[in-house]
N, C-alpha and C positions, 0 to 999 in steps of 0.2 A: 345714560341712566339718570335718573333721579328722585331724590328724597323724597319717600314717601310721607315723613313729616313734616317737613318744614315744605311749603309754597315758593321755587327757586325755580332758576332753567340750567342747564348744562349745555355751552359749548365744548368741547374738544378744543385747547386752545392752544397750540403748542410753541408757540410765537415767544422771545425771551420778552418776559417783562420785568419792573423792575425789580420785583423778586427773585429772580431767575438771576440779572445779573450780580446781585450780593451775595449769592451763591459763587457764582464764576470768581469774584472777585476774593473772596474768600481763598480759592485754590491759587489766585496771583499771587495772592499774601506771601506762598511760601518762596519766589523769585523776588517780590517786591522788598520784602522787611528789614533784609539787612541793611536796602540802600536807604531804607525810609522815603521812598519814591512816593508818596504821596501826592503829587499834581501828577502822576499818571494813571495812579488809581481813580482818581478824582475825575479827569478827564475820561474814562471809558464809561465809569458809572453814565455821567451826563451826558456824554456821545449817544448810550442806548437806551437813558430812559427820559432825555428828551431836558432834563431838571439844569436850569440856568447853575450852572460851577460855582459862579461866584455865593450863591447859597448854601452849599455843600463843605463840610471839611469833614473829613474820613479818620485824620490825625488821633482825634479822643477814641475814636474805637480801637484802634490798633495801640494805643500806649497802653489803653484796660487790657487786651490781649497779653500782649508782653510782661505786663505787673503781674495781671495773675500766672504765669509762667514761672515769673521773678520770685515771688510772695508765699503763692496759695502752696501749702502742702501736698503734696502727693499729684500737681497740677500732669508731671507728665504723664499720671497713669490716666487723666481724664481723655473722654476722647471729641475730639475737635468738629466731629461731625454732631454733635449734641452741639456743640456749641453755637456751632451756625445753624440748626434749628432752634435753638433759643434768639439767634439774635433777629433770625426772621419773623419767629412772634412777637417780640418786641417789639419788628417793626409794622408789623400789624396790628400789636396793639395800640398803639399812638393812635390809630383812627378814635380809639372808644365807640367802635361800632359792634355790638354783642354778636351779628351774625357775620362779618369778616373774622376769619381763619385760616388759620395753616395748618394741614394735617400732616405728620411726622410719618412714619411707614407702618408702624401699629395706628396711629391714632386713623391712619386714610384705611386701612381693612376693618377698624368696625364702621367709618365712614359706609363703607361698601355694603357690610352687612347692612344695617339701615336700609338702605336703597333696596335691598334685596326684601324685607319686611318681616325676615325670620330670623333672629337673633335670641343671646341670653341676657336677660335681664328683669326690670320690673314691670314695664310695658306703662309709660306716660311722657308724656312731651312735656317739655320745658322750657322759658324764655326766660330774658331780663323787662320787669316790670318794675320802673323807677329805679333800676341800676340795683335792683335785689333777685336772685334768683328763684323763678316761680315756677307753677305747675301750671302748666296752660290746661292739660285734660288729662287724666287717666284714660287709658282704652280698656273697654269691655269686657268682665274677664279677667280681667291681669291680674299679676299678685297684688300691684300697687294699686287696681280698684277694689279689690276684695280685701286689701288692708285698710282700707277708709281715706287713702287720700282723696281729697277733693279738689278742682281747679279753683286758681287763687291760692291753693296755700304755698307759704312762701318758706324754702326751705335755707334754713340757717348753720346747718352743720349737716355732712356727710362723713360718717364716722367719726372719727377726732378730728375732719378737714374744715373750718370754715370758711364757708363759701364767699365772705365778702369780695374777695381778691380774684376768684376762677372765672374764668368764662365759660361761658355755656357747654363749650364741648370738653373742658376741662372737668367741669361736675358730671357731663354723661358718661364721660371715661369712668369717672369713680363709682359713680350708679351701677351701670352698668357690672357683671360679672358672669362664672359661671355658673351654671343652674346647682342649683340646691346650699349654696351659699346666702347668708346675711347680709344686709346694708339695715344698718342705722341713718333713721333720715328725721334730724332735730325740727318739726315745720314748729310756724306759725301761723293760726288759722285767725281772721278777723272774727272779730266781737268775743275771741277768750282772752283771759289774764296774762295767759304767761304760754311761751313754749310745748308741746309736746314730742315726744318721740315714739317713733312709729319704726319698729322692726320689717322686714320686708322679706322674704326669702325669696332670691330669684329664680327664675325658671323661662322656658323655652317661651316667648314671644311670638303667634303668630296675628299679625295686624288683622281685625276684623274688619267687613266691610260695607254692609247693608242688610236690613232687614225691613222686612213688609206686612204690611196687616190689614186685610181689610175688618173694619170694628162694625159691629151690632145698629150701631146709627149713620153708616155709611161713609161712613169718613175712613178711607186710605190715605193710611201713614204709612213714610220710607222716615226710616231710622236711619241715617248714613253716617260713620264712623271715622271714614277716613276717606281721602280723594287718592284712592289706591291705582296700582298698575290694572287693577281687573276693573277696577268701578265703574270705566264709560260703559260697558257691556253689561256690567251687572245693573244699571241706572237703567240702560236700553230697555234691561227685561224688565225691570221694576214698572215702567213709563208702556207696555204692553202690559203686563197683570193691571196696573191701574184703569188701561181703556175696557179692558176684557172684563171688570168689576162693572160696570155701565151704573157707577158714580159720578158725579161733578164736581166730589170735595177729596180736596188734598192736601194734606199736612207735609212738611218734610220739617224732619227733626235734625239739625246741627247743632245740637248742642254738647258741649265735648268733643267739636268734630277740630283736630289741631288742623285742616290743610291736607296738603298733597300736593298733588299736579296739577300745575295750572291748564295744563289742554285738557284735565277732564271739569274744570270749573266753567270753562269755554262752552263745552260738548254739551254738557247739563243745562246751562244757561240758552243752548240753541233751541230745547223742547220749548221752551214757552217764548221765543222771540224772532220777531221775522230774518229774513235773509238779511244779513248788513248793519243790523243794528250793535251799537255798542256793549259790549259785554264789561272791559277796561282798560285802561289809559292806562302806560307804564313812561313816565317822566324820568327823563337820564339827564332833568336840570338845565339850568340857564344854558339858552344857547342850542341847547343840543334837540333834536327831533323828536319830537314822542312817537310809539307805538302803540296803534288800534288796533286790540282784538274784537271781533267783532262775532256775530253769529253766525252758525251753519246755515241756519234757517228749517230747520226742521219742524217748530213751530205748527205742533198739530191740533193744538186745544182752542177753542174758539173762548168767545171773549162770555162764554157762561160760567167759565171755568172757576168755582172757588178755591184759593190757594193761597196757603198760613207757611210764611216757615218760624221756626222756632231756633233762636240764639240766645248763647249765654258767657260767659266770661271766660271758657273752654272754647269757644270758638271761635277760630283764626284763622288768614291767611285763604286757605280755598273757599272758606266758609265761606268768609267775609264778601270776598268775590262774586260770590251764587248769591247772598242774600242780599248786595250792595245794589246788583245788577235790576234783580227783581225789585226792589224797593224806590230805584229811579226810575224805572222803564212803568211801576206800578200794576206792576204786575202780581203783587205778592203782598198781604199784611206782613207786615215782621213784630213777632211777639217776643216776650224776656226779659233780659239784662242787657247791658252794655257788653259786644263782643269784646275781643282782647286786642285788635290793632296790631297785628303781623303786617304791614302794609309795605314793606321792601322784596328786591326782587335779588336773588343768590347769583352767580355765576360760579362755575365749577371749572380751575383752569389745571391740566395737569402741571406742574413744576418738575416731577422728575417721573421716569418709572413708576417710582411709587411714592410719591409725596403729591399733595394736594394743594388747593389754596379755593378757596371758600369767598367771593369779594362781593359784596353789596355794590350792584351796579343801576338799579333806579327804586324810584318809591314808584306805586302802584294807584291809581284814584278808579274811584267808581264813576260811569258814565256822566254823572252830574259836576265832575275837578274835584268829585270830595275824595283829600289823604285822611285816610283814618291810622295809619299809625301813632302807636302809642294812645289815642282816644277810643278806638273802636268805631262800630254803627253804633246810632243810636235806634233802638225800637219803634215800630208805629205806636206799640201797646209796652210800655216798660212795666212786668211786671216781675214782683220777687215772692221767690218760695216760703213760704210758711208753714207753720204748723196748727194743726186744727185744735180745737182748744180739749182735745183731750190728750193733746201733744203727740199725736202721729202727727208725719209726715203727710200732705197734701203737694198732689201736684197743679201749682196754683197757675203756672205757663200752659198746659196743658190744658187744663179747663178753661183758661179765657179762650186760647185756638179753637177747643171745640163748641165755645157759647159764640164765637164769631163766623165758625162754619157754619151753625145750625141758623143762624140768625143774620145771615148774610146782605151786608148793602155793599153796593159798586164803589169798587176804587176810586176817589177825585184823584186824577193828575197831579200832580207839583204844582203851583204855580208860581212859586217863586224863581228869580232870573241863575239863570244856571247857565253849566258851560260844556254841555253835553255838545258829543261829536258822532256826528251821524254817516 
């Protein structure tokens, strides 16, 4: 299975790693502690997670252990298996990587829910942007778009919880509830004064996924909201109503689009690019091999074809992917803002039955070596929304796309030196 929000892959991995054996090691504790055996706990640790001994002492965990036994009140009625998922977050939080996790056995079934795409809540994705937590996009619809959140705002308290300390799946827990209940969500939006708070009432989440239009001046928009489990089919059919329109301009709108699946970032990227060509580069670091995804080659549209997409601060991760791919291969003007930089790739490993582990296992580049984590793409055409001077809203991305459809010149190549793999 996998996330339909976040941009990640899932192996099945059931191999002990070194999580797994701090787990194990844990249950030694209760043979090991009276002797204080500590160079054999030491030794098994580094036996199976590979980690040189002499770097390792186990000693300070297990005195904290027994102090709070000694110390803490009421310590026997605590129960021990909390404890060692607390100390497996801890040891995952030492990376300070926002999307490495452990999920506990409630926190891995809403994991699951997620994946499924029908859950209760307020329907918006979330990241860490400069080590603050943010709104990557609201989806369509949701309570949390029809309450006025906006991507970018950066929310600062979750009920009475301030969020400086949680990690990402620590705040979705709290978002997160059942339908017809509140969440208080303190944001901060740029260019106001001070704080707002925004009430939210949750409710039943179903992820939307695409919609199509053909418009008056001939321009066919796909609207795509999320790189859902249905979306390579629903994209198929959208990429058949666009031939069947006997159009040659094509908009597709990512904006607000948080990601999904990367095999449908792949599949989508196959309509416009030959067999073989690069779609992206996933870098697992010094040393180690990279992987090319490359194109189906489906590649039905000849080189008349006018083709916009549209990005904004809401778009991440699959997004990035599609518009990264298009934008070096030049096959696409890109209009907007600065996407959001999801550039890392998830692993899903089980740990138990029902516990999970969430591990960042490479960054991601577009055909050209470019990482955009944390910076995003940049635009061919950077523009930002404004208001018209009777102070509505104008959609000022929108109409540059459609004053570059109507008014169309051919793409130049790149020419700068790149490190595209073909």
């Amino acid at each position: 299975m996998k996330n339909i929000f976040e941009f990640f892959k899932i192996k099945q991995n059931r191999n002990f790693s070194l999580v797994v054996v701090f787990v194990f090691i844990f249950g030694l504790y209760l043979g090991f502690a009276q002797s204080k055996n500590f160079e054999n706990i030491t030794s098994f640790v580094t036996r199976e997670s590979q980690v040189d001994p002499n770097t390792i002492d186990l000693a300070p965990f297990w005195k904290v252990w027994g102090a709070l036994d000694e110390k803490y009140p009421g310590a026997n009625a605590t129960d021990n298996q909390a404890r060692v998922y607390g100390a497996i977050k801890g040891l995952v939080g030492s990376l300070e990587d926002p999307y490495t996790s452990f999920f506990t056995p409630e926190e891995a079934k809403l994991f699951e829910e997620d994946i499924a795409g029908n859950f209760s809540g307020v329907g918006m994705e979330v990241g860490m942007k400069d080590k603050v937590l943010t709104v990557i996009a609201p989806l369509k619809n949701t309570p949390a778009y029809n309450a006025g959140i906006k991507a970018g705002d950066k929310i600062l308290q979750i009920d009475e919880k301030i969020t400086n300390d949680l990690s990402i799946d620590e705040a979705i827990k709290l978002i997160r509830g059942e339908k017809g209940t509140t969440v208080a969500l303190s944001i901060y939006r740029e260019g106001e004064n001070k704080p707002r708070e925004i009430k939210i009432v949750r409710d039943t989440i179903n992820v939307p996924t695409i919609d199509t239009e053909l418009r008056d001046d001939k321009i066919f928009v796909v609207k795509l909201y999320s790189f859902g489990a249905t979306s390579i089919n629903l994209f198929r059919e959208a990429m058949q109503e666009f031939s069947d329109s006997k159009t040659d301009k094509l908009l597709i709108d990512l904006r607000g689009n948080p990601g999904g699946y990367l095999e449908a970032a792949v599949d989508m990227a196959s309509w416009f690019l030959p067999n073989g060509k690069t779609v992206l580069i996933e870098d697992y670091g010094e040393g180690q091999k990279q992987k090319i995804y490359r194109s189906h080659g489906y590649d039905i549209f000849n080189d008349n074809l006018k083709y916009v997409i549209l990005i904004d601060g809401g778009s991440a991760s699959a997004s990035e992917i599609l518009a990264g791919a298009m934008q070096d291969h030049s096959k696409a003007k890109i209009v907007g803002t600065q996407s959001y930089g999801k550039g890392s790739v998830q692993e899903v490993i089980d740990i138990t039955n029902d516990t999970l582990l969430k591990v960042t296992v490479a960054k991601w580049l577009t055909p050209n070596g470019l990482s955009i984590s944390n910076k995003g793409l940049t635009p061919d055409y950077v523009v930002e929304q404004r208001n018209d001077p009777e102070g509505e809203k104008t959609d000022a991305q929108l109409e540059k796309a459609v004053e570059l459809l109507l008014n169309w010149t051919k793409i130049e190549p790149k020419t700068e030196s790149t490190t595209v793999v073909e």
